[in-house]
Backbone as CSV, one residue per row, in Angstrom:
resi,resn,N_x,N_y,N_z,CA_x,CA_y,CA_z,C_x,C_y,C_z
1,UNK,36.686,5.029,40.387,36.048,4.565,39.178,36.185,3.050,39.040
2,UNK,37.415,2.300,39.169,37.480,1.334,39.120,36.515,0.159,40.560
3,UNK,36.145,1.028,41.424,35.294,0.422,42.236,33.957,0.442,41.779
4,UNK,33.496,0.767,40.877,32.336,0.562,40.459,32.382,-0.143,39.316
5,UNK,33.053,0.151,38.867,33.550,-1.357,37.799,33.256,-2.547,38.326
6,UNK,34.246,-2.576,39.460,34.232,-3.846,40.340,32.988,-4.220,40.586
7,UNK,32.540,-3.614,41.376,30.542,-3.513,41.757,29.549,-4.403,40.443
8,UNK,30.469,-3.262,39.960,29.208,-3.525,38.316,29.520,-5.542,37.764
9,UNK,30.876,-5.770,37.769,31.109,-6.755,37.261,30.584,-7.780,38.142
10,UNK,31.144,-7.594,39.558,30.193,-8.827,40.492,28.754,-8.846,40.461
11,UNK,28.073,-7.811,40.462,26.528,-8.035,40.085,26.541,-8.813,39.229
12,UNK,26.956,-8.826,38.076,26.541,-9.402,36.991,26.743,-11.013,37.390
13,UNK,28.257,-11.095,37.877,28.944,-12.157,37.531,27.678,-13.139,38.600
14,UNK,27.131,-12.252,39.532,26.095,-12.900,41.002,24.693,-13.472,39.858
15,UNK,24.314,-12.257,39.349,23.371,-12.916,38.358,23.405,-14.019,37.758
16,UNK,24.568,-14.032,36.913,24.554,-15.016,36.124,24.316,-16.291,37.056
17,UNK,25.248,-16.629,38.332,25.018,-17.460,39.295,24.070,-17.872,39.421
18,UNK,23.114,-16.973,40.013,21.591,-16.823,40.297,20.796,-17.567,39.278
19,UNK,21.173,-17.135,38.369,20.255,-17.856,36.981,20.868,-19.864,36.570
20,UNK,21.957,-19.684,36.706,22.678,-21.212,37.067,21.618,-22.070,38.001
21,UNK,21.681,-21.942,39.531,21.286,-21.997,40.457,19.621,-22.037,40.323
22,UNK,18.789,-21.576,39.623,17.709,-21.367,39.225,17.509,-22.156,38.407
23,UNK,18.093,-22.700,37.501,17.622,-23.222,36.138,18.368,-24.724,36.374
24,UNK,19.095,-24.910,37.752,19.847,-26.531,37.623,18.681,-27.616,37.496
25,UNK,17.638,-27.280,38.595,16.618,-28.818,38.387,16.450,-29.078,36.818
26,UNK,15.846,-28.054,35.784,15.385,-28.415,34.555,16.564,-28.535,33.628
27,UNK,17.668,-28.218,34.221,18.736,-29.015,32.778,18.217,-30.414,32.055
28,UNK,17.955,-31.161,32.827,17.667,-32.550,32.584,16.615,-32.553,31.531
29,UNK,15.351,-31.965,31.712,14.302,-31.864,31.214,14.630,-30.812,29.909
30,UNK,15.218,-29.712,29.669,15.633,-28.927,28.577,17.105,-28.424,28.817
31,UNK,17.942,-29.785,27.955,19.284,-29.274,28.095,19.559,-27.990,27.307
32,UNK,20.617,-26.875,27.566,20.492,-25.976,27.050,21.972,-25.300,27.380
33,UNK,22.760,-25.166,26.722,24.502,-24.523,26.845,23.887,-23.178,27.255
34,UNK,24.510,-22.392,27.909,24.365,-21.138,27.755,25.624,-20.737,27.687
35,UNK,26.514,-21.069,28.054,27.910,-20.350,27.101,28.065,-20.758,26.055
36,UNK,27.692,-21.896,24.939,27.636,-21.247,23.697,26.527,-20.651,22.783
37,UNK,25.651,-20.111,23.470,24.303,-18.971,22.577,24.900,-18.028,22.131
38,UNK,25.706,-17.446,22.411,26.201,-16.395,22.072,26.931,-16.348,20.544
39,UNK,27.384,-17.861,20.466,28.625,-18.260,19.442,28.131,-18.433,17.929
40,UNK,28.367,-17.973,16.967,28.259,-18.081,15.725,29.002,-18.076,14.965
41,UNK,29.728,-19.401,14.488,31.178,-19.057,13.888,30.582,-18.554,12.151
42,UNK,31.627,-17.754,11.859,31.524,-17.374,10.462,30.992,-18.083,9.484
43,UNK,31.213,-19.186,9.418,30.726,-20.394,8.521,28.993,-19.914,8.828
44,UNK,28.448,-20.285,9.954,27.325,-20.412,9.947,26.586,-19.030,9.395
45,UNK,27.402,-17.594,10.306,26.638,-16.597,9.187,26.791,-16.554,8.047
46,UNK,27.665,-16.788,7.293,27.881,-17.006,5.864,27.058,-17.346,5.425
47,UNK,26.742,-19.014,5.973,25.384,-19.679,5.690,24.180,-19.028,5.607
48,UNK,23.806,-18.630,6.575,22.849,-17.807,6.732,22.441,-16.538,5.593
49,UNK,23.668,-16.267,5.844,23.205,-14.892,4.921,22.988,-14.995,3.524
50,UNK,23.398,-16.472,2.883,23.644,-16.972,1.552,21.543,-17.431,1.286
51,UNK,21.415,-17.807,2.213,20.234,-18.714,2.444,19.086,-17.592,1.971
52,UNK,19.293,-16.422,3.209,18.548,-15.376,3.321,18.351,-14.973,1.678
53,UNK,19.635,-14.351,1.576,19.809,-13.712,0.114,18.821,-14.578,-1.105
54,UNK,19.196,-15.864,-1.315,18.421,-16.783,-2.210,17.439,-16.640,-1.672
55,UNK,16.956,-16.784,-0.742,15.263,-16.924,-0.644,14.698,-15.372,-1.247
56,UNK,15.324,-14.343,-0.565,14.970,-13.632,-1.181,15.136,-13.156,-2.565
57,UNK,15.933,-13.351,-3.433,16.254,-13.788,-4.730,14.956,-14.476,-5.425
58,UNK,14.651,-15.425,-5.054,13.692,-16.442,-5.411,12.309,-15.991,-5.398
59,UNK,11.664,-15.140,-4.901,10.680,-14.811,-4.145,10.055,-13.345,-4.773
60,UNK,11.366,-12.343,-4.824,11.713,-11.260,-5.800,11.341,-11.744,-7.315
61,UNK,11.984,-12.851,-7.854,11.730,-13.633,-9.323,10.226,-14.030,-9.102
62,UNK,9.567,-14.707,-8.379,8.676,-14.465,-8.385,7.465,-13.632,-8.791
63,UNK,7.579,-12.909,-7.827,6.730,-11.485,-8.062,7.092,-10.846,-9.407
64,UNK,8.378,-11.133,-9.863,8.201,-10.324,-11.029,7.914,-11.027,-12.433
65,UNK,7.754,-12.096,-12.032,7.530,-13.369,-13.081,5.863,-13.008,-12.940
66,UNK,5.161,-12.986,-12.251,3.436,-12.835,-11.869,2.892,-11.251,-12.500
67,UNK,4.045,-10.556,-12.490,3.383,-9.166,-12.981,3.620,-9.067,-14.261
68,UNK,4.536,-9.503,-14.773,5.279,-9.471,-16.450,3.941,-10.372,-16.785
69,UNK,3.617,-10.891,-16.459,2.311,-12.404,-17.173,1.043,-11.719,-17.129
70,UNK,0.820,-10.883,-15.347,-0.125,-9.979,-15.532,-0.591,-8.759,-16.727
71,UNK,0.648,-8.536,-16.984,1.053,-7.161,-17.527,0.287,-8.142,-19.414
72,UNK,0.779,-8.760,-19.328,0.548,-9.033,-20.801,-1.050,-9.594,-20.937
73,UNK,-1.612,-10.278,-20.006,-3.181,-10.474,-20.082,-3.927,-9.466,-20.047
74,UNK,-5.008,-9.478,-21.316,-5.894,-8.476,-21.384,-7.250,-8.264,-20.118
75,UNK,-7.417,-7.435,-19.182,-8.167,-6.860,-18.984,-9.536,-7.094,-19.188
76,UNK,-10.571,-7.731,-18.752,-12.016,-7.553,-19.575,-12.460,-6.889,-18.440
77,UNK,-13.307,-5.678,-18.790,-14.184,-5.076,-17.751,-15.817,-5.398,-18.032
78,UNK,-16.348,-5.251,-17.032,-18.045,-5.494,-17.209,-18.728,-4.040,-17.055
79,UNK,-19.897,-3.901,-17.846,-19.823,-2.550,-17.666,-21.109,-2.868,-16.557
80,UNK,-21.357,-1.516,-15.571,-21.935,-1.322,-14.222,-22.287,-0.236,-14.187
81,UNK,-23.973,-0.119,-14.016,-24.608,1.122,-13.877,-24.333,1.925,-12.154
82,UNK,-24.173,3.048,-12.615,-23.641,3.557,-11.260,-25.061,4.292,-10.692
83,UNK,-25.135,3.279,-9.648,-26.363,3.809,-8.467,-26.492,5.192,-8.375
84,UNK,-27.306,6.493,-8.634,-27.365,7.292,-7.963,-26.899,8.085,-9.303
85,UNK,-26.377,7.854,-9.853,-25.779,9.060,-11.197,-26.808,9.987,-11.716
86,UNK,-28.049,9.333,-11.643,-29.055,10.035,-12.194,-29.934,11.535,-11.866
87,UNK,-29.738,11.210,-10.068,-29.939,12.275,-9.186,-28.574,13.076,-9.109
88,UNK,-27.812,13.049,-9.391,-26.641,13.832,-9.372,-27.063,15.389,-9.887
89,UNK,-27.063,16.185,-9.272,-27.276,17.060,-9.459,-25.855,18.468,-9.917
90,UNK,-25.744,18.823,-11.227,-24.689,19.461,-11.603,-23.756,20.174,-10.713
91,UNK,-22.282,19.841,-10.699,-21.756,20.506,-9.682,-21.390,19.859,-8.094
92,UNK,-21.677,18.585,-8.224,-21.786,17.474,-7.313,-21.069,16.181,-7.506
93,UNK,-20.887,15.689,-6.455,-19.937,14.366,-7.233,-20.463,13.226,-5.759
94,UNK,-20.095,11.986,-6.602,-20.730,10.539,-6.330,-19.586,9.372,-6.233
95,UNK,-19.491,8.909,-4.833,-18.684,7.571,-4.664,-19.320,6.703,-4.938
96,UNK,-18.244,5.590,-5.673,-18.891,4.384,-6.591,-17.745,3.656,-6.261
97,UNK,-17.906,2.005,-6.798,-16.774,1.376,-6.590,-16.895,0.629,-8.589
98,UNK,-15.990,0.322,-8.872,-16.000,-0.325,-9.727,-14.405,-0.376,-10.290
99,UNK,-14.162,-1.754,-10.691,-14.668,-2.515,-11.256,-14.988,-3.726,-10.214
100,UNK,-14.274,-3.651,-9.123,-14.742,-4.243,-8.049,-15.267,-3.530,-7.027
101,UNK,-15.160,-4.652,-5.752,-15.806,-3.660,-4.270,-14.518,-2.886,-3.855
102,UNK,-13.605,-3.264,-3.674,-12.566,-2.637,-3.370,-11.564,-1.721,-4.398
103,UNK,-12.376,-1.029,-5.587,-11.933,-0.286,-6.123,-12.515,1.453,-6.202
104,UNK,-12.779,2.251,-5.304,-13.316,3.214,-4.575,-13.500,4.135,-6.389
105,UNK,-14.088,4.411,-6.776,-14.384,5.692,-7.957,-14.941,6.706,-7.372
106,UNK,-14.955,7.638,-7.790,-15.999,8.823,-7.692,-16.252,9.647,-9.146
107,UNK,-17.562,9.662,-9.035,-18.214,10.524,-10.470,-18.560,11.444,-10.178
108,UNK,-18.177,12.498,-10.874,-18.566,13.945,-10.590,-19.095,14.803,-12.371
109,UNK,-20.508,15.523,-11.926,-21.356,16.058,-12.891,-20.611,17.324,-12.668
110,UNK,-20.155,18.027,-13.834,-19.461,19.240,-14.249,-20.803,20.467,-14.103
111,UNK,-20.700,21.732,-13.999,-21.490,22.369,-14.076,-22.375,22.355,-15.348
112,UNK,-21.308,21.861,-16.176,-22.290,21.958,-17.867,-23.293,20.627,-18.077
113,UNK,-23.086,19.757,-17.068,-24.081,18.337,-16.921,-23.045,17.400,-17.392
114,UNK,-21.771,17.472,-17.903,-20.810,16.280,-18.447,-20.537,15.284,-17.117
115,UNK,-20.367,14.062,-17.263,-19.962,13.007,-16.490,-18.596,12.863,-16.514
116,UNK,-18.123,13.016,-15.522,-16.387,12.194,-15.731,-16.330,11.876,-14.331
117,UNK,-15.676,10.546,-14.630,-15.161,9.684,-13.328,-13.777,9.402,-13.003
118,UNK,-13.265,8.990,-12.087,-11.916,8.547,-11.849,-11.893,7.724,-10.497
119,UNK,-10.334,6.984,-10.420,-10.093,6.133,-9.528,-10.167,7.048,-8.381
120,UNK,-10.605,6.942,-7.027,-10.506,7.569,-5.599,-9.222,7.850,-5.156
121,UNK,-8.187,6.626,-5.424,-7.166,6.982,-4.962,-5.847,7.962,-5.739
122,UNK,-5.159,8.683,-4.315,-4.310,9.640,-4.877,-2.813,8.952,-5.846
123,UNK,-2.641,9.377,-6.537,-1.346,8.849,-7.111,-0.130,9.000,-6.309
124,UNK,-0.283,9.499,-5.149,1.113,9.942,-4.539,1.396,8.882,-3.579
125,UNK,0.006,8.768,-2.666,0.026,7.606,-1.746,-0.964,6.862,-1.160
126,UNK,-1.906,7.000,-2.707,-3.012,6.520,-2.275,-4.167,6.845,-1.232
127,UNK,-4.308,7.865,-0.655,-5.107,8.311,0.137,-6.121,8.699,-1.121
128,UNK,-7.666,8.607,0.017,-8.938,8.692,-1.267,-9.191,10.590,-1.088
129,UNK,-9.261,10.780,-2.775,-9.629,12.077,-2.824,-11.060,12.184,-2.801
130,UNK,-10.992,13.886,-2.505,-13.209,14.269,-2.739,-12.781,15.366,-3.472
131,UNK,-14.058,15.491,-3.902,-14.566,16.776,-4.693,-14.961,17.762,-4.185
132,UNK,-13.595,18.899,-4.235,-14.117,20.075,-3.415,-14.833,21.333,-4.711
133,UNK,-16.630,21.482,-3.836,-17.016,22.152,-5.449,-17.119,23.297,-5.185
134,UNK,-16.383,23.810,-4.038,-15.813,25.148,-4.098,-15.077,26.068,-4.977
135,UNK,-13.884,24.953,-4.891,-12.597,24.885,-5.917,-12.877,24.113,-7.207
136,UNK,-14.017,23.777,-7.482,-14.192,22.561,-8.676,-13.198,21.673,-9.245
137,UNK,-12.750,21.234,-8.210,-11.530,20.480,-8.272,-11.235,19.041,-7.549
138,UNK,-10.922,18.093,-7.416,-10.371,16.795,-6.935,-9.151,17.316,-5.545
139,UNK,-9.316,17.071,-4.435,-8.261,17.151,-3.349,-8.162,16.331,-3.030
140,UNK,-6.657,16.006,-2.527,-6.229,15.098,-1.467,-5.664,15.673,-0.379
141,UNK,-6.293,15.363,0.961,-5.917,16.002,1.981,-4.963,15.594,2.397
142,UNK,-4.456,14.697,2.382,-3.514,13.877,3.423,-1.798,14.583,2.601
143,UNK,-1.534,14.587,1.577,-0.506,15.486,0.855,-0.964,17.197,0.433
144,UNK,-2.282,17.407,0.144,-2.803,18.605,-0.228,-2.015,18.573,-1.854
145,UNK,-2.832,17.512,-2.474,-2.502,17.260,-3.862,-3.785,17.823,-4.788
146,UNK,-3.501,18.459,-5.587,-5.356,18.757,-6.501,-5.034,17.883,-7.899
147,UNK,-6.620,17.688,-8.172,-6.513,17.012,-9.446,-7.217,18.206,-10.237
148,UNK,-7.631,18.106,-12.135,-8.694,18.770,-12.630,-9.374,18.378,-12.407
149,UNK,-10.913,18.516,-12.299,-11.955,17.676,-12.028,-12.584,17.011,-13.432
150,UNK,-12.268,18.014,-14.229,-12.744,17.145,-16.250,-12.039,16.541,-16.414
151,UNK,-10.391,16.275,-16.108,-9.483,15.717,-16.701,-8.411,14.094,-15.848
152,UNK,-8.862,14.884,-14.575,-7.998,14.232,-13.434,-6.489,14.342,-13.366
153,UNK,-5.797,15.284,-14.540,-4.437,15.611,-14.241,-4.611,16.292,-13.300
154,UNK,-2.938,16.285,-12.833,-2.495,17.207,-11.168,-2.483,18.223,-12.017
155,UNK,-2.978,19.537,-10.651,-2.634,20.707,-10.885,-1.765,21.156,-9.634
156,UNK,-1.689,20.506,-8.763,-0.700,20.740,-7.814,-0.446,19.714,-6.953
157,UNK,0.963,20.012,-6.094,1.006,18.753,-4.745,2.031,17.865,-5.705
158,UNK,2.065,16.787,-4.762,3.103,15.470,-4.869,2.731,14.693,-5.935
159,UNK,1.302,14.272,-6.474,1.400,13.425,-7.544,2.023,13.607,-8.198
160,UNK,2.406,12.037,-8.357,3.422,12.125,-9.804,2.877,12.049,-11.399
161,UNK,1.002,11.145,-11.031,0.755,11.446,-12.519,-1.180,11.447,-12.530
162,UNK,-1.385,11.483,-13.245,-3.029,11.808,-13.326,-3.456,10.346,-12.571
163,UNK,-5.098,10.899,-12.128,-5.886,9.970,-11.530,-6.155,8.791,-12.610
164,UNK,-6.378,7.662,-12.192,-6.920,6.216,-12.910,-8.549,6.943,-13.865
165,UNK,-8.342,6.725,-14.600,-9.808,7.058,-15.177,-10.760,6.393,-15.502
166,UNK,-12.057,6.138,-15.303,-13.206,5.178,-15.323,-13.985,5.731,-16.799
167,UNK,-13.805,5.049,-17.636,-14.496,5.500,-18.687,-15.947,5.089,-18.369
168,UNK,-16.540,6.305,-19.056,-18.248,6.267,-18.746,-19.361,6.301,-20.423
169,UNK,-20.442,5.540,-20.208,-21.193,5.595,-21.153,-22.535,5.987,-20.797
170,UNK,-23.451,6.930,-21.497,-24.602,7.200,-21.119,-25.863,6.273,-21.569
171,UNK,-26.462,5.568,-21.470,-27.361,4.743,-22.464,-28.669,4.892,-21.777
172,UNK,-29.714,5.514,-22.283,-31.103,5.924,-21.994,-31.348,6.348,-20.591
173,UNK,-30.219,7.239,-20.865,-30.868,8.363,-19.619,-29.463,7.554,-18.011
174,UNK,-29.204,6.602,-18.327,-28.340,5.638,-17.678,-27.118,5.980,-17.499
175,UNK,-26.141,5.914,-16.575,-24.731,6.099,-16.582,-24.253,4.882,-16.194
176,UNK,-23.371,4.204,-16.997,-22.937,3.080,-17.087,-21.184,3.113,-16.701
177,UNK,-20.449,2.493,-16.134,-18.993,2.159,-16.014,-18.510,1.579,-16.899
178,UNK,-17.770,1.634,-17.902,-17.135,0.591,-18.775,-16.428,-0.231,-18.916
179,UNK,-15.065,0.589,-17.859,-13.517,0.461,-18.362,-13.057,1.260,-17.575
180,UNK,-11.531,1.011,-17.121,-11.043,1.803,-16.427,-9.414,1.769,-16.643
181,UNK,-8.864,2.951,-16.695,-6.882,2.749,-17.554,-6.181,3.729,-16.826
182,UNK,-5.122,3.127,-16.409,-4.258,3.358,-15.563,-3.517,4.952,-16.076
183,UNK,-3.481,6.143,-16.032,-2.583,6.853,-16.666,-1.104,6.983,-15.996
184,UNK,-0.771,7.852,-17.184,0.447,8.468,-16.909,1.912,8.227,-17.374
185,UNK,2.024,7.114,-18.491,2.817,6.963,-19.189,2.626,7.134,-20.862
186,UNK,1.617,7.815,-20.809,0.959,8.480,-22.434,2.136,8.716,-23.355
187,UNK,2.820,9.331,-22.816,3.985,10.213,-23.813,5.048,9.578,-24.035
């Protein structure tokens, strides 16, 4: 056992050589210790880790300084006729985006002709739900989460709280977007 020790240690110790021997012309050109890379006296991680910590400290205050400011500015929505609502045929449902492009909705016509909309994404992890009108219900496949489809509360799965809801207005025959509010802290 101890002969392969031996083995093992002269390889190395040949390598390291090898790499000496290899790298002598360019010392000149990029001086470079290689016995002390390894070395980090305590002081310096200390340092380090003090540095790290504050930045991240700083950065953390941040972000939460931007959402507390968010949190207190009101909201204005524009209201937006939703393409296609009109042909909707009862029992069917319609991807929309609003209030921006990157805010995925879907509107779905109830069997009785009522409109209700909601945010696409799942509350659990965000994956976009559809309307299965089998089940007349809101799914998410990716957890196998259901929503109501009138209401957008969970009826089963991982969400933790009802879908985003897109309030809707009808105006001459028109389906309009209004507004849209985050649920799930109602109570």
């Amino acid at each position: 056992m101890s002969s392969d020790l031996t083995k093992v240690i002269e390889r190395v110790l040949s390598d390291e050589q090898n790499v000496r021997e290899a790298s002598a012309p360019y010392v000149t050109e990029f001086p470079y210790d290689r016995d002390k890379e390894a070395q980090v006296t305590r002081r310096e991680f200390c340092n380090f880790l003090f540095l790290t910590s504050s930045a991240l400290l700083v950065s953390t205050a941040g972000f939460a300084g931007k959402a507390i400011y968010d949190a207190g500015s009101e909201v204005k929505f524009t209201p937006a006729r939703i393409q296609g609502a009109l042909d909707l045929k009862p029992g069917t449902a319609l991807n929309f985006t609003y209030p921006d492009k990157e805010d995925t909705a879907i509107l779905i016509r109830s069997e009785d002709g009522k409109y209700s909309a909601f945010g696409q994404k799942c509350t659990h992890l965000s994956c976009p739900v559809f309307y299965s009108k089998e089940n007349k219900r809101l799914e998410c496949p990716c957890h196998e989460g259901g929503f109501d489809a009138k209401t957008g509360t969970v009826l089963y799965g991982p969400p933790p709280r009802p879908l985003d809801m897109i309030e809707l207005e009808v105006q001459n025959g028109e389906v309009f977007a209004v507004g849209r509010r985050v649920r799930g802290n109602e109570s």
